[in-house]
C-alpha positions as CSV (number, residue, x, y, z in Angstrom):
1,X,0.0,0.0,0.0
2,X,2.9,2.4,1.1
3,X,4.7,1.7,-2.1
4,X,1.2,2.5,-5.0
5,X,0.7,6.0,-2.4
6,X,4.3,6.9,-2.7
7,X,4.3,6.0,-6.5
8,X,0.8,7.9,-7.1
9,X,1.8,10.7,-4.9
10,X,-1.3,10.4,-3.2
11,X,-2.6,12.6,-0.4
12,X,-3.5,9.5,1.8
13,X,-2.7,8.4,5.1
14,X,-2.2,4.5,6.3
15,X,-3.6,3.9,9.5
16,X,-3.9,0.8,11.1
17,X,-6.6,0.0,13.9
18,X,-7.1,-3.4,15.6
19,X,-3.9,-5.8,17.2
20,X,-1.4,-2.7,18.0
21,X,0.7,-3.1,20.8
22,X,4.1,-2.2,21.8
23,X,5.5,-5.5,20.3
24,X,4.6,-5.1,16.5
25,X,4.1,-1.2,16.2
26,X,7.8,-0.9,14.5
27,X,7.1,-3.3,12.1
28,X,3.9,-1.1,11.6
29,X,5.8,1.8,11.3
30,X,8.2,0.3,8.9
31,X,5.6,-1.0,6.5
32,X,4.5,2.3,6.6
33,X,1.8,2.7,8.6
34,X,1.5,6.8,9.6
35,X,-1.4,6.2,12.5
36,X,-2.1,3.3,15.0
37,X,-5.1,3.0,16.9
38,X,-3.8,0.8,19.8
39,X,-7.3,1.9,22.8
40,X,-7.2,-1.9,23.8
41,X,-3.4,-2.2,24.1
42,X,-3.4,1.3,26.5
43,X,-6.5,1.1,28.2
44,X,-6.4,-2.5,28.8
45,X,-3.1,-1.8,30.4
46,X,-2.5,-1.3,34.3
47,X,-0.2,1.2,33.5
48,X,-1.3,3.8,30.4
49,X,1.9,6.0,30.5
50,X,4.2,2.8,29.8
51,X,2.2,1.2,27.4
52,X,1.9,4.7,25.7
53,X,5.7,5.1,25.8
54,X,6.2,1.5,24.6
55,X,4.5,2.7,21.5
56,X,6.7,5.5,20.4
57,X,9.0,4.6,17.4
């Protein structure tokens, strides 16, 4: 998807919502993702300001 924007110069934004957590929102970021939605991951957590931090690339 990141690759036909990019190509197309689209004015489009990837964002991926569903399954985000601190252990796979790099590879997000690396396929190109430019938003996560992650509300189960933080507010699931005991903790929000580590599982927040855990998601900063």
């Amino acid at each position: 998807m990141r690759e036909l924007i990019d190509k197309r110069d689209a004015k489009v934004l990837i964002e991926v919502d569903g399954g985000v957590n601190g252990l796979n929102v790099r590879d997000l970021d690396e396929a190109g993702a430019d938003i996560v939605v992650a509300g189960n991951y933080v507010f699931g957590s005991n903790d929000y300001e580590r599982a927040i931090s855990s998601l900063k690339v």
